[in-house]
C-alpha atoms as one frame of an Amber mdcrd trajectory, in Angstrom:
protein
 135.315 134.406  88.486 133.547 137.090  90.499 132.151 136.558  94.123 128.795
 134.930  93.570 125.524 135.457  96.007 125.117 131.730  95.826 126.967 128.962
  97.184 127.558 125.588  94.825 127.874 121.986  97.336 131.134 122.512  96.039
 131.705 125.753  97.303 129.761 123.985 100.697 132.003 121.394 100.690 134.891
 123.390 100.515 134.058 125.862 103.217 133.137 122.834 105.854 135.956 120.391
 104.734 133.009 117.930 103.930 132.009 115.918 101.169 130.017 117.169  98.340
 127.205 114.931  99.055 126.884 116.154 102.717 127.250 119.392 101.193 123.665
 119.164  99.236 122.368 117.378 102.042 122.751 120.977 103.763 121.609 122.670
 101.232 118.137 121.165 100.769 117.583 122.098 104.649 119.014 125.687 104.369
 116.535 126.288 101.315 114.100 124.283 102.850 114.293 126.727 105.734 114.155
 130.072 103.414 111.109 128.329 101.519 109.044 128.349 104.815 110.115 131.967
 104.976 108.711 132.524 101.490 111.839 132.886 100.018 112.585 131.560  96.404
 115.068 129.405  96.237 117.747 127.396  93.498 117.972 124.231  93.680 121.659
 123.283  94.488 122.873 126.665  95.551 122.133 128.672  98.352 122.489 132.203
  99.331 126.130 132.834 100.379 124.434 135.528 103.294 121.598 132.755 105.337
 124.988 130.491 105.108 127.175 132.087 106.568 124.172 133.500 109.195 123.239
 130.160 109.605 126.515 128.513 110.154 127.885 129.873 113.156 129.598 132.808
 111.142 127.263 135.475 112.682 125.640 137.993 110.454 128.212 139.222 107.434
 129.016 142.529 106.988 130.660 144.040 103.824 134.228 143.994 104.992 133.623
 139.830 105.413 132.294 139.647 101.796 135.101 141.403 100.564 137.716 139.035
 101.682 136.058 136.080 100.578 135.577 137.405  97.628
């Protein structure tokens, strides 16, 4: 399937070697940040970008994308 600009908790879960329940535990309070931003928001997804800004990755430029892809 092609690289998606959303993140499923199992996608979360994967990334962070958690469990899937942490995983949408982390999700609320990533979209829970971008709502207070004014920033619409799916319920269990979240953008693949504030993620991986958010998450100690730094800022993620195309080359990044590409390889996780």
């Amino acid at each position: 399937m092609a690289s998606s600009n959303f993140m499923k908790a199992e996608d979360v879960a994967e990334e962070l070697g958690i469990s899937q329940a942490y995983a949408y535990k982390i999700i609320r309070q990533l979209n829970a940040e971008l709502e207070k931003k004014g920033i619409i928001t799916l319920a269990g997804r979240v953008s693949r970008r504030y993620f991986t800004e958010r998450l100690c990755y730094g800022e993620v430029d195309a080359k990044t994308e590409e390889r996780r892809g």
